[in-house]
LONU-119128 format. One record per residue: residue number from 1; residue in three letters; x, y negated, z of N, C-alpha, C in turn. Coordinates in nm, 4 decimals. Example, Ala and Ser with C-alpha at 12.3 -4.5 7.8 and 13.67 -1.06 7.14 Angstrom:
2
> k,r,n_X,n_Y,n_Z,ca_X,ca_Y,ca_Z,c_X,c_Y,c_Z
> 1,ALA,1.3190,0.5690,0.7800,1.2300,0.4500,0.7800,1.3200,0.3300,0.7800
> 2,SER,1.2850,0.2250,0.7080,1.3670,0.1060,0.7140,1.2900,-0.0030,0.7870
This chain:
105
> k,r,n_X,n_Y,n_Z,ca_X,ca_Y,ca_Z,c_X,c_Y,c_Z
> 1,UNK,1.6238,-1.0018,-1.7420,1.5765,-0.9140,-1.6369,1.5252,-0.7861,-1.7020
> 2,UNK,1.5351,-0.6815,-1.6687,1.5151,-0.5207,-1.7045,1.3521,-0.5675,-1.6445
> 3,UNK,1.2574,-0.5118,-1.7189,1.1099,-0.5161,-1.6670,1.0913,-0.3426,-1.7471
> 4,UNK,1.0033,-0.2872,-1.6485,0.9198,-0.1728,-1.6351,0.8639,-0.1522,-1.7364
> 5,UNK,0.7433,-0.0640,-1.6944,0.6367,-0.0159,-1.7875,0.5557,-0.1971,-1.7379
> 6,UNK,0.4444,-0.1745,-1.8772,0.3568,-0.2944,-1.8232,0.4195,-0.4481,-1.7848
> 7,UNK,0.5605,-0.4366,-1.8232,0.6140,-0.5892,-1.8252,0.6898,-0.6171,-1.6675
> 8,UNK,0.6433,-0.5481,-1.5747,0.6554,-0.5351,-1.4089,0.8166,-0.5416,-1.3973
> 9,UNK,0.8935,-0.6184,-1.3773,1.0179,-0.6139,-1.2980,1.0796,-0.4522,-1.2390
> 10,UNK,1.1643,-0.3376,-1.2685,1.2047,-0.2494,-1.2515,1.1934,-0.2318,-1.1225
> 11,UNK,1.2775,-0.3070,-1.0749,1.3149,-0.3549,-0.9200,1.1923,-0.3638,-0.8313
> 12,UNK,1.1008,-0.4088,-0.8562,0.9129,-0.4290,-0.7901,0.8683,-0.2900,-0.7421
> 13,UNK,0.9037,-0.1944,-0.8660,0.8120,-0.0572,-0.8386,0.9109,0.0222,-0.7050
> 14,UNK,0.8588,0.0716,-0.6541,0.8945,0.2147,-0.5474,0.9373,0.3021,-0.6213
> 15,UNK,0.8304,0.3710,-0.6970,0.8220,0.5159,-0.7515,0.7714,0.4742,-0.9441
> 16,UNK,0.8627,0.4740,-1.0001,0.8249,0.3852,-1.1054,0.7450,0.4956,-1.2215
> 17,UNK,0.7427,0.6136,-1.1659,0.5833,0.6947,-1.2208,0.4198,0.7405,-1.1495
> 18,UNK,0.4302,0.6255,-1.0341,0.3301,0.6441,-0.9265,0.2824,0.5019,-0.8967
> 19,UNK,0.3666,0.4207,-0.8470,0.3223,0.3070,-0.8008,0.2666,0.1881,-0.9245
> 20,UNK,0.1377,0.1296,-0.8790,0.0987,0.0432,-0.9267,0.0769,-0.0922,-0.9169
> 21,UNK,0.1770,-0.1839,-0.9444,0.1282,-0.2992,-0.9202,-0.0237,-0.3918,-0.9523
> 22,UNK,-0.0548,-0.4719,-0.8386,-0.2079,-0.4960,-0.8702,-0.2120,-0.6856,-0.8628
> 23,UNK,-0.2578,-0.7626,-0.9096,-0.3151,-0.8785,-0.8877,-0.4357,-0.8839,-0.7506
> 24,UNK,-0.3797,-0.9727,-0.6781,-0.4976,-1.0295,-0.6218,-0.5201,-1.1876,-0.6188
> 25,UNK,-0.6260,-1.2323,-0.6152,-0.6478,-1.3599,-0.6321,-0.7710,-1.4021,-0.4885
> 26,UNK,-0.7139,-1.5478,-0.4542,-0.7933,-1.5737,-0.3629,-0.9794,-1.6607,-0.3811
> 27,UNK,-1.0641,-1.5673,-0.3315,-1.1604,-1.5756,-0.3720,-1.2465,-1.7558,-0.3620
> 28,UNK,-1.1676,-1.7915,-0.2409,-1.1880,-1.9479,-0.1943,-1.1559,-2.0362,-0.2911
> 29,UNK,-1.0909,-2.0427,-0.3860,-1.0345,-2.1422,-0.4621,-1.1240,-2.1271,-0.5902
> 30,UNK,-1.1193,-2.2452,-0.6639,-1.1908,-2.2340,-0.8244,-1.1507,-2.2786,-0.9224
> 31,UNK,-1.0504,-2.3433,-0.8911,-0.9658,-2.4395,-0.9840,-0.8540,-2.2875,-0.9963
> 32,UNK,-0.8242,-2.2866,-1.1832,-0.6839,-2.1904,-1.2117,-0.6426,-2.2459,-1.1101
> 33,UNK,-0.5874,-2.3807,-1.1316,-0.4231,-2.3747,-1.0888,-0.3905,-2.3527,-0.9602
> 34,UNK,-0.5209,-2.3062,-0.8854,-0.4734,-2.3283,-0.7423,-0.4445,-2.1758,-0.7264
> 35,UNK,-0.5992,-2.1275,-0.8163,-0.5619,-1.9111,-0.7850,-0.4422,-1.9245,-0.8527
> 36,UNK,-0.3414,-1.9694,-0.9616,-0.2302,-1.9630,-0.9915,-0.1108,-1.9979,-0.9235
> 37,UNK,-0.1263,-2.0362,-0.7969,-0.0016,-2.0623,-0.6867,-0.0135,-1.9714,-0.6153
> 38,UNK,-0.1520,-1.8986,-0.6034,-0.1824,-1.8020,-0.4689,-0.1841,-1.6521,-0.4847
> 39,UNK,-0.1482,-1.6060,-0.6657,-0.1650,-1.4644,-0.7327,-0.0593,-1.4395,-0.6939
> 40,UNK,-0.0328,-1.3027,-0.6293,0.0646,-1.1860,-0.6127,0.0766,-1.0547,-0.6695
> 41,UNK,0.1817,-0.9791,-0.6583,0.2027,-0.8639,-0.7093,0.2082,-0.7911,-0.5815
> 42,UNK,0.0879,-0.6896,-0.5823,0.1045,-0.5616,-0.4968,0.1661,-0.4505,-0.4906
> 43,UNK,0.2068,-0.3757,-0.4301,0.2471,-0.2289,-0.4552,0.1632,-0.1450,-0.4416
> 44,UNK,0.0741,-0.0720,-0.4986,-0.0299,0.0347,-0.4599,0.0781,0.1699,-0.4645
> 45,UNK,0.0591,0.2710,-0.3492,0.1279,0.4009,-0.3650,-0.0091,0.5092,-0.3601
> 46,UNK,0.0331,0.6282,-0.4219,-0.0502,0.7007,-0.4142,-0.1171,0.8143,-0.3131
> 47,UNK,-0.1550,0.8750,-0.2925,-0.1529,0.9975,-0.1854,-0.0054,1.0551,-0.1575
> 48,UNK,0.0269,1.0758,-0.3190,0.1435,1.1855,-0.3133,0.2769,1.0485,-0.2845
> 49,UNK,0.2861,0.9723,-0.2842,0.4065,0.8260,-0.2411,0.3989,0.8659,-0.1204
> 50,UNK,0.3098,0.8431,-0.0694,0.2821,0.8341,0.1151,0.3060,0.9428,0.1611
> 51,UNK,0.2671,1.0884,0.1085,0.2724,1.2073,0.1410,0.4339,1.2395,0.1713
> 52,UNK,0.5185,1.1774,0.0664,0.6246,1.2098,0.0314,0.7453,1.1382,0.1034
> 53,UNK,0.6359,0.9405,0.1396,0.7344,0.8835,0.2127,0.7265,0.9052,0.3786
> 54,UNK,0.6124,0.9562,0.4279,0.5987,0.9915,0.5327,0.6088,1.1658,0.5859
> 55,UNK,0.6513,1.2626,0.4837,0.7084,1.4182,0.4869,0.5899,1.4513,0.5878
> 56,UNK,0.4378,1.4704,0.4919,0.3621,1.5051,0.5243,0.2849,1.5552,0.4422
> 57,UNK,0.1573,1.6245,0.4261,0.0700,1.6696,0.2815,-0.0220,1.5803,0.2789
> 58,UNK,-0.0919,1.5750,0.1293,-0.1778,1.5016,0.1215,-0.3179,1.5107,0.2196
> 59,UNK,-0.3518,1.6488,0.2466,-0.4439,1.7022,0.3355,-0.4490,1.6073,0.4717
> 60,UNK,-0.3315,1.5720,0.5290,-0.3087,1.5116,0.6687,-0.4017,1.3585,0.6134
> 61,UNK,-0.3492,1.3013,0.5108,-0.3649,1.1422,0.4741,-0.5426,1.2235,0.4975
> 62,UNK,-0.5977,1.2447,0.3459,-0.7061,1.2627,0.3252,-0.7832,1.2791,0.5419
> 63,UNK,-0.7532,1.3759,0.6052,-0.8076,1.3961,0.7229,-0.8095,1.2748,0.7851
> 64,UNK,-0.6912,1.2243,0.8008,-0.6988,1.0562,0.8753,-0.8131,0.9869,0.8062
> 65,UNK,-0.8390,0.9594,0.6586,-0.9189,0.8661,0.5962,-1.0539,0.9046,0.6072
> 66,UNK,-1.1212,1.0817,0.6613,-1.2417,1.0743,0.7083,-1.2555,1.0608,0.8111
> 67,UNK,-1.1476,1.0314,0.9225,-1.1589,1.0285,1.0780,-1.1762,0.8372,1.0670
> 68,UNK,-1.1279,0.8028,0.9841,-1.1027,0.6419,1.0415,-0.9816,0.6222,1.0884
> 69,UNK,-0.8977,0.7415,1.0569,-0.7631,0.6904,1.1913,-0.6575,0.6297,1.0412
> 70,UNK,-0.5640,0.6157,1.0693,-0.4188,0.6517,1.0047,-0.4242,0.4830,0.9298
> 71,UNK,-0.3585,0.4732,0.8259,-0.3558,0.3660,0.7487,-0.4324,0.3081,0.6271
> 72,UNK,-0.4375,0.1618,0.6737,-0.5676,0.0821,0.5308,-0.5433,0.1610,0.4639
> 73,UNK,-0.6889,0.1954,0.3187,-0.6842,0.2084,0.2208,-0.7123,0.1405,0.1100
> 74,UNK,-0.7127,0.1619,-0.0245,-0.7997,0.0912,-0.0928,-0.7952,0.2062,-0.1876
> 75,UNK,-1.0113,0.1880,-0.2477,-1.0539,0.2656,-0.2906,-1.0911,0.2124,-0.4216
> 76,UNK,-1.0470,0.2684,-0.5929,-1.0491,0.2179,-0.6721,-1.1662,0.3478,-0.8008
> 77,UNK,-1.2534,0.2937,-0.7388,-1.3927,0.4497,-0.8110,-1.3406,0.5566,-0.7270
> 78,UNK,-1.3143,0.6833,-0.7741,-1.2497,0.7814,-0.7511,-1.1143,0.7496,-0.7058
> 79,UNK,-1.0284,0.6853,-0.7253,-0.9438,0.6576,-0.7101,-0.8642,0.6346,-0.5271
> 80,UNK,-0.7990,0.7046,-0.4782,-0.7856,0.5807,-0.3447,-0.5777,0.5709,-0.3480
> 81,UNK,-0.5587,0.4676,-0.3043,-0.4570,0.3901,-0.3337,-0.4134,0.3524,-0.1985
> 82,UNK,-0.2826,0.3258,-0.1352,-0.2169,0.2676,-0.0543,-0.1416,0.1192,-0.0692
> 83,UNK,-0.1917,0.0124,-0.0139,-0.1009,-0.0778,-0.0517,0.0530,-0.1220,0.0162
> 84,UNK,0.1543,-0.0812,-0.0263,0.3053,-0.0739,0.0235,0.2939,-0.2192,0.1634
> 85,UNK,0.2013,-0.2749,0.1667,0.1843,-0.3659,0.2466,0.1925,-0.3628,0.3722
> 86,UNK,0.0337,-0.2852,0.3517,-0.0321,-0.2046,0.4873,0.0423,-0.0729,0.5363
> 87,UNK,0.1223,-0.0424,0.4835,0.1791,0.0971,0.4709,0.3026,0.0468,0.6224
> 88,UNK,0.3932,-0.0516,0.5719,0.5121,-0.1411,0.5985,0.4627,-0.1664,0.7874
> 89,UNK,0.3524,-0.2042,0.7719,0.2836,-0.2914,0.8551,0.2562,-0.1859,0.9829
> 90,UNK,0.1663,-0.0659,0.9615,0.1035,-0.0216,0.9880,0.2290,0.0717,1.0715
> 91,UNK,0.3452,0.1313,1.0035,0.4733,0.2150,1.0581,0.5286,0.1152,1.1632
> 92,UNK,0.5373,-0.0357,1.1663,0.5745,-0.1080,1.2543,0.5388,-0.1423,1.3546
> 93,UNK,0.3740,-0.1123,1.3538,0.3028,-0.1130,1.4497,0.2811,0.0148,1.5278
> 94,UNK,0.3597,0.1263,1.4962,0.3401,0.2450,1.5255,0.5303,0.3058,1.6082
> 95,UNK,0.5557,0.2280,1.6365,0.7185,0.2529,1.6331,0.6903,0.2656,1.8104
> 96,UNK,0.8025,0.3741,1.8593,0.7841,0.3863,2.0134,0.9290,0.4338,2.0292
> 97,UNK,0.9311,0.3597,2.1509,1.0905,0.4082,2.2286,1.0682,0.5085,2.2874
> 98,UNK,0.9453,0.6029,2.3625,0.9386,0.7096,2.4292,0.8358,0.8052,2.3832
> 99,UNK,0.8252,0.9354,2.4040,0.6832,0.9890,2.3629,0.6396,0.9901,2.5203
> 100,UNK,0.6442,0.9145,2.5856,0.5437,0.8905,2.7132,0.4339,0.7668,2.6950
> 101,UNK,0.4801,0.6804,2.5669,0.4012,0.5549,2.5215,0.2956,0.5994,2.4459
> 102,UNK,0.1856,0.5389,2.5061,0.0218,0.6013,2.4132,0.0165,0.4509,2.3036
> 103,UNK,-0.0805,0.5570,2.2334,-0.1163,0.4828,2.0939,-0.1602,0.3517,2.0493
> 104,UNK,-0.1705,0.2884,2.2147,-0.2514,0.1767,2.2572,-0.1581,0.0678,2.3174
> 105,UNK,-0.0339,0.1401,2.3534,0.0840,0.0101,2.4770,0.1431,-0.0831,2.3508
């Protein structure tokens, strides 16, 4: 298998000088082997991923994220990050057959 920077599968990344894959582990469990059935690989995208996959500026994202509106984030120090997850999720939940349909039907 061709693997990335960082060992990561080629194929995994989006933007393979932006996106970051992340571990998460489930906090309920204590035994390895169980967080070891339940660890995944994330996609984190950046301002400029989202900016770029949604043909918008970063300014728009940033405005949504002090209004509360637009899509999850995750905030890493300074850092803030998109997870390709919520991103996926969030456009699907946003899909309309008419512009007579409000934000809410």
């Amino acid at each position: 298998m061709n693997t990335g920077r960082q060992g990561i599968p080629s194929t995994a990344r989006i933007e393979p000088s932006r996106a970051q894959p992340v571990l998460e582990v489930d906090p309920t469990t204590t035994s390895d082997s169980a967080q070891s059935n339940f660890v995944k690989t994330e996609i984190l995208l950046t301002e400029q991923d989202l900016a770029k996959r949604w043909q918008c500026t970063t300014k728009k994202l940033q405005a949504d994220r002090l209004k509360g509106a637009g899509v999850s984030h995750v905030k890493l120090g300074r850092l803030v990050r998109y997870r390709l997850s919520d991103v996926v999720q969030y456009e699907r939940r946003n899909v309309r057959t008419s512009t007579s349909e409000g934000a809410n039907s």
